[in-house]
C-alpha positions in Angstrom: -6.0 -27.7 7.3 -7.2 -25.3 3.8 -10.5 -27.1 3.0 -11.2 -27.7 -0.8 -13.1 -24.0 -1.5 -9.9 -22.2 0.1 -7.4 -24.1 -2.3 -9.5 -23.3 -5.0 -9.9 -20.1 -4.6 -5.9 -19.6 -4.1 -5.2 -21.3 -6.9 -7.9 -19.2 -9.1 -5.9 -15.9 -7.6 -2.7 -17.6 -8.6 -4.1 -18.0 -12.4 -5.6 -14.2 -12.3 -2.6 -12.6 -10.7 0.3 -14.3 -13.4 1.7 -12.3 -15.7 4.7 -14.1 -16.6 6.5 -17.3 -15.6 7.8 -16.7 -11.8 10.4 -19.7 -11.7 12.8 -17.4 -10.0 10.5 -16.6 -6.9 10.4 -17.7 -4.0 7.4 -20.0 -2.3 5.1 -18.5 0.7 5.8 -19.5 4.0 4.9 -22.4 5.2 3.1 -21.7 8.5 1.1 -25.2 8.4 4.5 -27.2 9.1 6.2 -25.0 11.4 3.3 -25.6 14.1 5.3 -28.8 15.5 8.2 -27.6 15.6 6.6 -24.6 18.0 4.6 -26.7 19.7 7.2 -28.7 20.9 9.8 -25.1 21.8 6.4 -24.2 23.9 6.6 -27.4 26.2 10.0 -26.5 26.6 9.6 -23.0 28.0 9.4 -21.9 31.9 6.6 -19.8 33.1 9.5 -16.8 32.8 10.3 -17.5 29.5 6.3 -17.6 28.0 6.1 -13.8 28.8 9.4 -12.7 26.5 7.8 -13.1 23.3 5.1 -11.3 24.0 6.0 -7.7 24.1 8.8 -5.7 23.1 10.8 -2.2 22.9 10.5 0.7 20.6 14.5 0.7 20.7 15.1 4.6 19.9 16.5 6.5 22.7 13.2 9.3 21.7 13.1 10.7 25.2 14.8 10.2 28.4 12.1 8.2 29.9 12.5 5.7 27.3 14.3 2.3 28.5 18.0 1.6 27.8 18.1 -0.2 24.5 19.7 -3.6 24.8 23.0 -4.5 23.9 21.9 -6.5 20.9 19.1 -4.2 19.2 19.2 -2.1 16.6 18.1 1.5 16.9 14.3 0.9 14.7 10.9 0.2 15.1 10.8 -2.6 17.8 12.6 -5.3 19.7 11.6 -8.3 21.0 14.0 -10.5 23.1 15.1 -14.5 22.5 15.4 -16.9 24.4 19.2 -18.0 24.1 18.7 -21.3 26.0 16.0 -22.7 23.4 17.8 -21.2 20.6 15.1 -18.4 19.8 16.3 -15.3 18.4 15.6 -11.6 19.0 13.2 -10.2 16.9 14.9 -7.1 15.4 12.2 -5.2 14.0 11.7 -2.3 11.1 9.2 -0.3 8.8 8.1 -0.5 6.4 6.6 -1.3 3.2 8.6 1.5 1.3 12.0 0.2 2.6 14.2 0.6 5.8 13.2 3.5 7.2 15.5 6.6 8.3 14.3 7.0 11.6 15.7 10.3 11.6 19.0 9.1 10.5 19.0 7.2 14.2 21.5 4.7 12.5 23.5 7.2 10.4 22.7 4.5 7.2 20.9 4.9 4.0 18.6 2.7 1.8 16.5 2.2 -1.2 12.8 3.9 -0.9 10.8 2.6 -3.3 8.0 4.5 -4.8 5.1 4.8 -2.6 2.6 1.7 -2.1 -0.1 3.6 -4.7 2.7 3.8 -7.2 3.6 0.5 -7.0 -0.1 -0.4 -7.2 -0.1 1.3 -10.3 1.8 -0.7 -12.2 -0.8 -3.8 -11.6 2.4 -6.1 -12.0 2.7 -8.7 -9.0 5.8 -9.8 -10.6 7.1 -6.1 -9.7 6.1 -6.1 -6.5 7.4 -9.1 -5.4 10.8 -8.1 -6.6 10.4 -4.7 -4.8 9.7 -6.7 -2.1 12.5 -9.1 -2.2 14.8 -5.9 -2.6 13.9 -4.2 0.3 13.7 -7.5 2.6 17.1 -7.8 1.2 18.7 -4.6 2.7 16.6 -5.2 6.1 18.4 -8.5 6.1 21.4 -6.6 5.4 21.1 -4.3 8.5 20.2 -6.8 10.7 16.8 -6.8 11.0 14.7 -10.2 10.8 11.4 -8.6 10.8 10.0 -6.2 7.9 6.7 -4.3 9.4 5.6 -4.0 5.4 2.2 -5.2 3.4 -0.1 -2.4 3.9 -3.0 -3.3 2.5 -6.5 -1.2 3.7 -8.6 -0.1 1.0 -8.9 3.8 -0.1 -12.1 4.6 1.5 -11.1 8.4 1.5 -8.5 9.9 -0.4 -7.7 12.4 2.6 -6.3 10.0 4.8 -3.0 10.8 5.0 -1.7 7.0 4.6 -3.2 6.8 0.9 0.4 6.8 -0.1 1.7 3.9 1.9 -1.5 1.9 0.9 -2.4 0.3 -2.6 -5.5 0.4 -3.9 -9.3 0.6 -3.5 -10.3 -2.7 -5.1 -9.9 -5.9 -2.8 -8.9 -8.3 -5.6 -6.0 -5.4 -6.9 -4.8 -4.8 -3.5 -4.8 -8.4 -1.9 -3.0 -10.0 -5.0 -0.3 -7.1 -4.9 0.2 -7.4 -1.0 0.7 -11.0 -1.5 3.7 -10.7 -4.1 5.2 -8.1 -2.1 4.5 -10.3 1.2 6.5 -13.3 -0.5 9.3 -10.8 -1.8 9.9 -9.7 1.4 10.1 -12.9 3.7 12.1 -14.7 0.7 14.9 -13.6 2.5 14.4 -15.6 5.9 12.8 -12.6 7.2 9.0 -12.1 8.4 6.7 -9.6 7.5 3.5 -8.2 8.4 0.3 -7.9 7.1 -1.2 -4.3 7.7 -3.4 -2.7 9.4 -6.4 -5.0 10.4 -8.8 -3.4 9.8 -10.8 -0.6 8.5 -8.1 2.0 9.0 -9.6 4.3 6.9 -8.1 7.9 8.6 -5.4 9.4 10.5 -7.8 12.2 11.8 -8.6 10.6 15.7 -6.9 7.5 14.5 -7.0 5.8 17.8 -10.6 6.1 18.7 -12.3 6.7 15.2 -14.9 3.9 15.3 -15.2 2.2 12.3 -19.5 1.0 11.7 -20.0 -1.6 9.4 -21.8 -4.4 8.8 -20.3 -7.9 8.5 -21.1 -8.3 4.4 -20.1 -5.0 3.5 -16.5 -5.6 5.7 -15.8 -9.1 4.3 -16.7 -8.3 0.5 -14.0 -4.9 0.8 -11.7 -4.5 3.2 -11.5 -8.3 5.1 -11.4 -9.5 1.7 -8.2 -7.7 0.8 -6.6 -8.6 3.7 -7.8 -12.5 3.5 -6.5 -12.5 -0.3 -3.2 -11.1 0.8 -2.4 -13.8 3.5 -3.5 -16.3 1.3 -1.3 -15.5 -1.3 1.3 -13.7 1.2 1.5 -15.9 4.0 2.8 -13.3 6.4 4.4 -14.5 10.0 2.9 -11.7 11.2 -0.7 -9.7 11.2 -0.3 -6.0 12.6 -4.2 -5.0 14.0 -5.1 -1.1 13.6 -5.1 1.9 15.6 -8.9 2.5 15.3 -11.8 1.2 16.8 -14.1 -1.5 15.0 -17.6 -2.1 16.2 -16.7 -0.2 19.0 -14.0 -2.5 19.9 -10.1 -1.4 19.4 -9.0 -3.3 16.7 -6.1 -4.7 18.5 -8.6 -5.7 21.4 -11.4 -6.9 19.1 -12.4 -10.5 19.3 -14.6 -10.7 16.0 -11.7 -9.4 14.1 -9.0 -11.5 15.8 -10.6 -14.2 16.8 -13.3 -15.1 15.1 -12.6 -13.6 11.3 -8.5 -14.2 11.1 -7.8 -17.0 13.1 -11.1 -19.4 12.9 -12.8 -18.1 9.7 -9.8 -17.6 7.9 -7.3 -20.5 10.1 -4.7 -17.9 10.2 -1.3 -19.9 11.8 1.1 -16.5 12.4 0.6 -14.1 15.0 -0.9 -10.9 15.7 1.3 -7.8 16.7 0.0 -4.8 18.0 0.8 -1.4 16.4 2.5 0.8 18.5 1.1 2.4 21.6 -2.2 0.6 20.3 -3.1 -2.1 23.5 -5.9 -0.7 25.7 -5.2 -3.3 28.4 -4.4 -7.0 29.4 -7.8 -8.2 28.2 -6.4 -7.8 24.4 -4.4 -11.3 25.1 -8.0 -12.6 25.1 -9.4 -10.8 21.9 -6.7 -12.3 19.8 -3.3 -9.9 20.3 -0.1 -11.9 20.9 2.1 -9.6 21.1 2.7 -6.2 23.0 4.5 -3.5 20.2 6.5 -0.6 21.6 5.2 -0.9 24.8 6.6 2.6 25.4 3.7 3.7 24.3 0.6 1.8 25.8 -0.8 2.8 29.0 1.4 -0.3 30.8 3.0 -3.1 30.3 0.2 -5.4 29.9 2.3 -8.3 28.4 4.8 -9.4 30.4 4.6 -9.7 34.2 1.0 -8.8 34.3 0.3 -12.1 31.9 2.6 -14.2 33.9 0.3 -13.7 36.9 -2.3 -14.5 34.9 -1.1 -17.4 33.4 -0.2 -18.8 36.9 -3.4 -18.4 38.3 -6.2 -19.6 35.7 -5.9 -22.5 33.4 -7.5 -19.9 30.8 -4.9 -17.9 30.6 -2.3 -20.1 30.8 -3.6 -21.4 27.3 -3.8 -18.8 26.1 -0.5 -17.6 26.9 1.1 -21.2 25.6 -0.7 -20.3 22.6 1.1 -16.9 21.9 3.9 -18.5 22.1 3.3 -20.9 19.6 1.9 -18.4 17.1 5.0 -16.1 17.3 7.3 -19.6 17.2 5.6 -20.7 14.1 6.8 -17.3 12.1 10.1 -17.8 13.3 10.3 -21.1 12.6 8.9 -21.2 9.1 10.9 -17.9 7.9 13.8 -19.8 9.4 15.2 -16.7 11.7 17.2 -18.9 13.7 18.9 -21.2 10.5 19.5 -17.9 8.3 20.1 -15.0 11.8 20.2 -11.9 10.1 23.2 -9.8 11.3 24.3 -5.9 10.5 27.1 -5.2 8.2 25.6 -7.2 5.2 26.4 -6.0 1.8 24.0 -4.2 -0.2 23.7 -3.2 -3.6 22.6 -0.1 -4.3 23.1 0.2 -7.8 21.1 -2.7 -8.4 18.7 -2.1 -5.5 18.0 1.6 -7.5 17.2 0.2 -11.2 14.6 -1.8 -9.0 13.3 1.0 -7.7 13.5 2.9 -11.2 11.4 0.4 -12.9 8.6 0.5 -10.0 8.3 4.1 -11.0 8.6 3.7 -14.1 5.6 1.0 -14.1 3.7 3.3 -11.9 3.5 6.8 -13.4 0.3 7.2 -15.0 -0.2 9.2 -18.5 -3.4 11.0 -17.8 -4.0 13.9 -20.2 -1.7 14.0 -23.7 -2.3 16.5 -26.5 -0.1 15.7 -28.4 3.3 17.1 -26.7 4.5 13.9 -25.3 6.7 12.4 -25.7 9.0 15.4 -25.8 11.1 15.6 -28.7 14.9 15.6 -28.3 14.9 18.5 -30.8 13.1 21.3 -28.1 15.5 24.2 -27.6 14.4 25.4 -24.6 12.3 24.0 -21.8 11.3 25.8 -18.6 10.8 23.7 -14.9 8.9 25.3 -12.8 7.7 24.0 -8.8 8.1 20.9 -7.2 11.9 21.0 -5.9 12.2 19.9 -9.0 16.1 20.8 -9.4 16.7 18.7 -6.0 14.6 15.9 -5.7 11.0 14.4 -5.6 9.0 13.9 -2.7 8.1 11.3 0.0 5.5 10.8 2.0 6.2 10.7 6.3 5.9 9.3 9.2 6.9 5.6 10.0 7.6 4.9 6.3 9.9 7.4 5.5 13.2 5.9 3.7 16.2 7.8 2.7 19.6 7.1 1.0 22.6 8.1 2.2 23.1 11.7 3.0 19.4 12.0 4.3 16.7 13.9 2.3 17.9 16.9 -0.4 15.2 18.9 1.4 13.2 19.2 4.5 10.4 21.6 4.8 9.7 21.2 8.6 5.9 21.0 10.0 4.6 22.6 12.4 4.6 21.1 16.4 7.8 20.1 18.6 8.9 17.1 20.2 10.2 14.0 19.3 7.2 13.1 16.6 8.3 16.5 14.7 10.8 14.9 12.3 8.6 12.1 11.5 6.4 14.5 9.8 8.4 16.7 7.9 8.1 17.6 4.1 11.1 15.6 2.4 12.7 15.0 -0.8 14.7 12.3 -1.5 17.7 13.1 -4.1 17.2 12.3 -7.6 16.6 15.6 -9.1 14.2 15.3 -12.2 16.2 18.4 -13.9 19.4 16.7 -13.7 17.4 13.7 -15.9 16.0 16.1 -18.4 18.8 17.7 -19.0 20.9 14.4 -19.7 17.5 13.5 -22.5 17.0 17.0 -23.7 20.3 17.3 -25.5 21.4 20.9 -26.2 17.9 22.2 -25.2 17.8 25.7 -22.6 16.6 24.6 -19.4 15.3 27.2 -16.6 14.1 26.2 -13.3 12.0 28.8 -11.0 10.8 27.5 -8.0 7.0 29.4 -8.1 6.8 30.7 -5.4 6.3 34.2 -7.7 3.6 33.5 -10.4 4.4 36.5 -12.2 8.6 34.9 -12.7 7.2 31.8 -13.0 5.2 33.1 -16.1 7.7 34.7 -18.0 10.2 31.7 -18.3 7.6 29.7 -19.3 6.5 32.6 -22.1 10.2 32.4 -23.0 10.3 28.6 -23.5 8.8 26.2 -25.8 7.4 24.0 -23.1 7.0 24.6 -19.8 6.8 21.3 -17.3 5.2 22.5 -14.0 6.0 20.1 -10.9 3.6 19.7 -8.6 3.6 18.3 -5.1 1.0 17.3 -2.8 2.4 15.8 0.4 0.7 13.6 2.5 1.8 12.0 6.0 1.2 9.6 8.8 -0.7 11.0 12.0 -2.3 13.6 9.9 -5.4 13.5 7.1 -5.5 16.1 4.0 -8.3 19.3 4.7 -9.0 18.7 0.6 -8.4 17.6 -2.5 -6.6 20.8 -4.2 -3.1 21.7 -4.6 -1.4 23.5 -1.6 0.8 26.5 -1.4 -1.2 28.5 -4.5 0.1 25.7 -7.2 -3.6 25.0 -8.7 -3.7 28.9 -9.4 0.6 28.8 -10.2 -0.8 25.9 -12.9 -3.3 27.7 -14.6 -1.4 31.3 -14.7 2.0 29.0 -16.3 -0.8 27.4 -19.2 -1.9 30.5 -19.9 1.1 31.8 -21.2 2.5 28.6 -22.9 -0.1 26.3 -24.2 2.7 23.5 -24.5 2.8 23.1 -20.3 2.9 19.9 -18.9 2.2 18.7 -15.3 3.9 16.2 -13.5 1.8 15.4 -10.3 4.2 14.4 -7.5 1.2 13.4 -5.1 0.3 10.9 -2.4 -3.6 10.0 -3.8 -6.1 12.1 -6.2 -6.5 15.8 -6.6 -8.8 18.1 -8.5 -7.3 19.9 -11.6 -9.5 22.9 -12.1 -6.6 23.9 -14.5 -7.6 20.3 -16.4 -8.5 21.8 -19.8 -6.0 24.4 -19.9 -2.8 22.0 -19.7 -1.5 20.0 -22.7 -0.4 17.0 -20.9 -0.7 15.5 -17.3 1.7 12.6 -15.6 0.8 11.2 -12.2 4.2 10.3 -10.9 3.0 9.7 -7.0 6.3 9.6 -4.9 8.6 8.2 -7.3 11.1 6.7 -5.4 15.2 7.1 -4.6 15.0 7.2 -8.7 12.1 9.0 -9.6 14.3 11.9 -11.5 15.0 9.1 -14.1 11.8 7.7 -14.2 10.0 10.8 -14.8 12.5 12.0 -17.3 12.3 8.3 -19.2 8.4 9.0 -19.6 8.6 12.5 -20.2 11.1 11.9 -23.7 9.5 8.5 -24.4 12.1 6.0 -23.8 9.8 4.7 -21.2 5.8 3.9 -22.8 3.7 5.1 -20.3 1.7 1.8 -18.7 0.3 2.7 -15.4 -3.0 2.7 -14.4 -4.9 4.3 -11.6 -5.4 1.7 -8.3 -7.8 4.6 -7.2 -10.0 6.9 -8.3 -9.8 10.5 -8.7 -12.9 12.3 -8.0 -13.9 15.4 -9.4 -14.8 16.8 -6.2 -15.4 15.9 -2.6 -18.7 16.0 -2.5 -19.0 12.7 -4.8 -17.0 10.9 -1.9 -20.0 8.8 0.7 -18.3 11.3 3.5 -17.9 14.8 1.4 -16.7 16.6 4.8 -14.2 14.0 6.7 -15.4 12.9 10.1 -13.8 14.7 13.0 -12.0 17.5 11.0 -14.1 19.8 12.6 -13.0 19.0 16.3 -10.2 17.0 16.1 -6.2 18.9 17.0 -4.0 17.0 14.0 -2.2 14.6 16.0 0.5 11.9 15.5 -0.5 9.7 18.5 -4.2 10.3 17.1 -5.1 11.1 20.5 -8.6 13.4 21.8 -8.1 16.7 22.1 -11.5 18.0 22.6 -12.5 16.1 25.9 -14.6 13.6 23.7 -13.1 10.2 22.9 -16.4 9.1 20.4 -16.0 9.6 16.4 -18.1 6.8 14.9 -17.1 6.6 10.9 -20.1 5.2 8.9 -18.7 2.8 6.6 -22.1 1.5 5.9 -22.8 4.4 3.4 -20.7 2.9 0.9 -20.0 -0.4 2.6 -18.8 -2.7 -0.1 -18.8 -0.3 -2.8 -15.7 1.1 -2.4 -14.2 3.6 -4.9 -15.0 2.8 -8.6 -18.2 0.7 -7.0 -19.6 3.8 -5.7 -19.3 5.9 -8.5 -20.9 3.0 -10.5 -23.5 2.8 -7.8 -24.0 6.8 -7.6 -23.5 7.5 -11.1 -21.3 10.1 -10.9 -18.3 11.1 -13.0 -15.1 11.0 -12.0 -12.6 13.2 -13.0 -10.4 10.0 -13.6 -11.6 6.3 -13.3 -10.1 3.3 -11.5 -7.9 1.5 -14.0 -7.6 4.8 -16.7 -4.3 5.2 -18.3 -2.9 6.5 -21.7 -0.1 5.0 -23.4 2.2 6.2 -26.6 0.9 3.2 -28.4 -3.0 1.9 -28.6 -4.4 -1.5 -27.6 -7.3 -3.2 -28.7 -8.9 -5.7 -26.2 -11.8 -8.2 -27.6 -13.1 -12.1 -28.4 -14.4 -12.3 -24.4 -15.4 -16.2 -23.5 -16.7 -17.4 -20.5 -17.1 -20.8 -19.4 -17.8 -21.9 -15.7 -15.2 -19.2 -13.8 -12.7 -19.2 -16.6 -12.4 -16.5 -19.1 -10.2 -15.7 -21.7 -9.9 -12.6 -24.8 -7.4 -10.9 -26.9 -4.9 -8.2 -26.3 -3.7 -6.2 -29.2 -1.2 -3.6 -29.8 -2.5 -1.2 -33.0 -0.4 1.0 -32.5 3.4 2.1 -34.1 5.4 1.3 -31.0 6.2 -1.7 -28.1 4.0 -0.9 -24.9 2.3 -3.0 -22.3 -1.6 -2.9 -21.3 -2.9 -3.8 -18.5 -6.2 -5.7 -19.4 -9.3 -5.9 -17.0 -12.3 -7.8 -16.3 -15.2 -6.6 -14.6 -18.6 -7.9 -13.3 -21.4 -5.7 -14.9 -24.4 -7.6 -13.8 -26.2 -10.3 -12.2 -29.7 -11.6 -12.6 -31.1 -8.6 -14.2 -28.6 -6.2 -11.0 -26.0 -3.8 -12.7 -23.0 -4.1 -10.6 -19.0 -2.9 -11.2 -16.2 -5.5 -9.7 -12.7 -6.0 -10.9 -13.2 -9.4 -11.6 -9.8 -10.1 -13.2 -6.8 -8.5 -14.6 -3.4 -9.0 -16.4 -0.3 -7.0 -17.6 0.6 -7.8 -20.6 3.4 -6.5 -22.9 3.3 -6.3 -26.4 5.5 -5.4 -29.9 3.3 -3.3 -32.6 0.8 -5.4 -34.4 1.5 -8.2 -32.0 -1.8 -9.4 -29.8 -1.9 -12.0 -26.9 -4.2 -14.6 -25.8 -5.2 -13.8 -21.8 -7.2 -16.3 -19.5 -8.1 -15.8 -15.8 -9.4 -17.8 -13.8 -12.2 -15.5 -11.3 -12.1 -16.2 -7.8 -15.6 -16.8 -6.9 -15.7 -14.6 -3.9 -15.3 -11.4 -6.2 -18.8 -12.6 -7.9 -20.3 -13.8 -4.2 -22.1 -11.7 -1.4 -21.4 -12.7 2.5 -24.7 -13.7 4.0 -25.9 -16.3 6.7 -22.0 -16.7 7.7 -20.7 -17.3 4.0 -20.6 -17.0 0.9 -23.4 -17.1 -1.0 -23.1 -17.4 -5.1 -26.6 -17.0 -7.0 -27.3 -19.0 -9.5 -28.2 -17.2 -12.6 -26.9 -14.6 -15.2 -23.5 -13.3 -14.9 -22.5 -9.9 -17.4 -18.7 -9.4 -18.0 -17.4 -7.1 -20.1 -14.1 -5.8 -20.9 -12.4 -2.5 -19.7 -10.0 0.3 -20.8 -10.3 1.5 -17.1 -13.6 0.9 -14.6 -15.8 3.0 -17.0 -14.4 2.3 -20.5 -16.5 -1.1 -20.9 -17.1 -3.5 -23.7 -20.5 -4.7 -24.4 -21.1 -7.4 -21.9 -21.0 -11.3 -22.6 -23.5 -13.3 -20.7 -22.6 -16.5 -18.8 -25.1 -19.2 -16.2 -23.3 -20.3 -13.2 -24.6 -22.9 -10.3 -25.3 -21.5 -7.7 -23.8 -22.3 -3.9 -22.8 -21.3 -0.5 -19.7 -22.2 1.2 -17.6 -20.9 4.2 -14.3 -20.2 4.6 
């Protein structure tokens, strides 16, 4: 049963995450009432049948040692058989959070990517990511698959980790509040998804045995708290537990993160999936892991008749088996697989499903440098594209979230190694060529496209043309971590050489997390479109002529450099072989990654902490229009202030609240936040309600609130601040 705090504390995250009435959205899963129901399937079930839920098939035919795939799967990320004679269906599992992956065109079908998790996040609307959610739950639905392996949620601890892309942010409030709308989205279609990755999966480099250190505070106030706000909100049938170690423990064997934290601290009701090839032995069942994932992949098949001896022989185990069953039977139950069975040949959409996608990206991009040229004028008669593929497509990030449309990717730069994991991690490009936009916005405008690969060409068009727009990529992928934070292939010098010959060049970033800009001052605009999506042509062209107002914000900062990150040289990269499976190649198996540097001040936190500048803040964005933001009140945990628009033209902000002090301590927390939309001269009333836990430190096994002095203040971004407004709260202590 929630206790009193917890359903305060939801409904305060309910009040801070609104941004406009959701009447048409689904409710969270209701894990609470499906227990019966399960409990009574479980006293039903044979010794036999307690071992088929438990582990499951990667059900790709990767390799000829691979198992025949059943007669009932679908070529994707996992399978898990029913139990036809208790009326328990198969789970039918895919990835990811960006849509139903390719899978290397496995099922010769297409489908709607959406733009990456950080450009989602960058629109901080939960309305928008619930109906990207709902959108891509829809077409899993569609293809028969009943299980959506989406919601990843770990905080940007390093901007090199190649996952930064499928991730959202690096604040736990921003992040937790956005999984949960996206969580909700997806399983409103009588499908389960997952929560991911539990916890502190901060790297790909020596993903399976980097060992995350940290204390217990510093993890609950960051990371845990992400995660805890996301289920809350979320509900998920499923939790997926990490590649990486935790306290020395795998996560996916760790009984403080499974046990203790998820499912007594925090009275999670789902179960726990493994990630693939992540089980270290049959001792997980005891840690907390119900369920085997592509068992392909592990060591053995720990899960099935392994367990069943087990079971049979200590009263223990046998509990603990029942009770995987239940767990699994409860997400089933309350996403209602077997009442809504999810079968292929559904019809889907695409139109539709690609206007959602367009208006994630066009929420997402970020206007971070203007001079003045943007929007582009309809009048330019001549225009020079330079870099990026940019007459094909935009870039995706790889690995197990790769989507593509029909047709497969416009282009595939191909990365080095063999073997079945090679065309996970190639370079592709979804098609929606950003030329073909601008040329339907530009009107009767010149347009010339070099590729830059040769500077000197590259130059000359863009002496030639009135503006130049230079499209930069920086492509980031599963299984492997970023060396640093520059542009590859020569395109910081490419940049800088382009600018110099036409002071009228703009950039549009096409990246998967923060880079320098040594060419920063020498541009005359800057547009962080992330991975844009199946329509990010359109979107960028919409921002780039102005018919879409710019209104993203960064999720994450960008640093000037990496040496103001808590890690400026990324463990391992010194000794560790890139690797999908994350495996050792250097005889060691130890990488301990000190969290405990930074612990709880993640991101914005630590440059607030360090006092360094940089390069661009958590929360920055520019917009075509200005907003005003003012009249703060506090009273007890609600606060409320003005947005206005002062500027000539419709636009939206996205307002934010942040903790500046307490008792005499400066501190920086996103304490609050709202999107709001607004017509010139028109202002809005905003109130939040702050969830205590954002103001709280974990000590003595909760959370402890000092009474005293609060400092808020308003922000344009995490450094842009408002002179603070003091508030006295009541101290207390509670648990979860």
């Amino acid at each position: 049963m929630v206790n009193k705090t917890r359903a305060l504390v939801t409904a305060a995250l309910c009040a801070t995450a609104m941004t406009s009435a959701r009447a048409a959205e689904a409710p969270a899963l209701d894990l609470d009432a499906a227990v019966t129901r399960a409990s009574a399937t479980v006293r039903q079930m044979t010794a036999d049948e307690k071992v088929i839920l438990t582990h499951g098939i990667m059900p790709l035919g990767l390799s000829k040692t691979m198992p025949p795939i059943p007669a009932d799967a679908i070529p994707g990320a996992g399978y898990i058989a029913g139990i036809a004679r208790l009326g328990i269906p198969a789970l039918k599992e895919t990835d990811a959070s960006l849509g139903v992956t390719y899978v290397m065109g496995a099922r010769k079908d297409g489908a709607t990517a959406l733009p990456s998790g950080v450009a989602q996040a960058a629109s901080w609307n939960p309305e928008l990511l619930y109906r990207g959610g709902a959108m891509i739950g829809s077409e899993a639905r569609a293809k028969g698959f009943n299980v959506l392996l989406a919601g990843g949620v770990n905080l940007m601890r390093d901007p090199r980790n190649g996952r930064t892309f499928e991730y959202l942010a690096e604040d736990p409030l921003l992040s937790g509040v956005l999984v949960g709308a996206a969580i909700r989205g997806v399983q409103s279609n009588h499908i389960i998804s997952t929560i991911k990755h539990l916890a502190l999966n901060g790297q790909e480099t020596g993903r399976k045995y980097a060992n995350a250190l940290i204390s217990e505070a510093a993890a609950r106030e960051s990371d845990l708290l992400a995660f805890q706000i996301g289920i809350e909100q979320g509900q998920p049938g499923s939790v997926m537990c990490a590649y990486n170690r935790v306290l020395g423990e795998q996560a996916c064997a760790s009984d403080w993160l499974l046990n203790k934290v998820l499912k007594q601290s925090w009275g999670y009701k789902g179960f726990v999936m493994s990630d693939w090839g992540a089980v270290p032995n049959i001792d997980a069942a005891l840690k907390g892991l119900d369920q085997q994932s592509g068992e392909q992949l592990d060591p053995a098949v720990f899960f099935g008749d392994k367990l069943k001896e087990k079971a049979g022989a200590d009263l223990r185990w046998k509990a603990r088996v029942d009770d995987m069953n239940l767990r699994v039977l409860t997400a089933i139950y309350a996403a209602e697989l077997d009442k809504y069975p999810a079968t292929p040949g559904g019809k889907i959409d695409f139109e539709a499903n690609g206007k959602v996608a367009e208006e994630v990206a066009r929420q997402g991009i970020v206007l971070l440098k203007n001079n003045g040229v943007l929007p582009l004028a309809k009048s330019a008669k001549s225009i020079a594209l330079i870099g990026g593929y940019a007459d094909g497509g935009v870039l995706s990030g790889a690995g197990s979230s790769q989507v593509h449309g029909e047709g497969g990717p416009v282009v595939s730069r191909p990365a080095s190694g063999k073997g079945v994991w090679a065309g996970f991690i190639a370079q592709q490009y979804h098609r929606s060529s950003p030329m073909e936009a601008i040329r339907a916005h530009a009107g009767s405008a010149k347009l010339t496209f070099r590729d830059g690969r040769y500077i000197t060409d590259a130059v000359e068009k863009a002496r030639q043309a009135e503006v130049a727009i230079v499209f930069a990529t920086q492509w980031e992928t599963e299984g492997l971590d970023l060396p640093d934070l520059s542009l590859p292939d020569g395109q910081d010098e490419l940049i800088a050489a382009v600018a110099a010959a036409n002071p009228n060049t703009i950039v549009v970033l096409e990246t998967g997390g923060p880079v320098k800009m040594p060419w920063l001052d020498k541009v005359a605009g800057v547009i962080e479109a992330w991975y844009p999506g199946a329509r990010g042509g359109p979107a960028i062209a919409s921002v780039l002529f102005g018919e879409t107002n710019p209104s993203g914000r960064l999720p994450i900062t960008f640093p000037a450099s990496e040496a103001q990150l808590p890690r400026p040289k990324l463990d391992g990269s010194d000794w560790v072989e890139p690797d999908f499976g994350g495996n050792p190649s250097s005889g060691s198996d130890k990488l301990d990654v000190n969290y405990d540097i930074e612990g709880s001040d993640v991101g914005y936190r630590w440059f607030a902490r360090t006092g360094a500048k940089p390069l661009f803040p958590f929360g920055y964005g520019l917009s075509y229009t200005r907003f005003e933001s003012g009249d703060l009140k506090l009273k007890g945990l609600t606060a409320s202030f003005t947005v206005r628009n002062t500027g000539q033209r419709e636009g939206a902000e996205v307002a934010q609240l942040y903790l500046v002090g307490r008792n005499g301590k400066a501190m920086r927390r996103l304490a609050g936040f709202q999107r709001v939309n607004l017509a010139p001269g028109a202002s809005q009333t905003v109130s939040v309600t702050l969830d205590p836990r954002i103001l709280a430190n974990w000590k003595d096994g909760g959370w402890t609130l000092p009474g005293g002095e609060y400092l808020f203040a308003l922000g344009k971004d995490a450094e842009q601040l408002s002179a603070p407004v003091r508030v006295k709260l009541a101290g207390r202590f509670w648990k979860d």
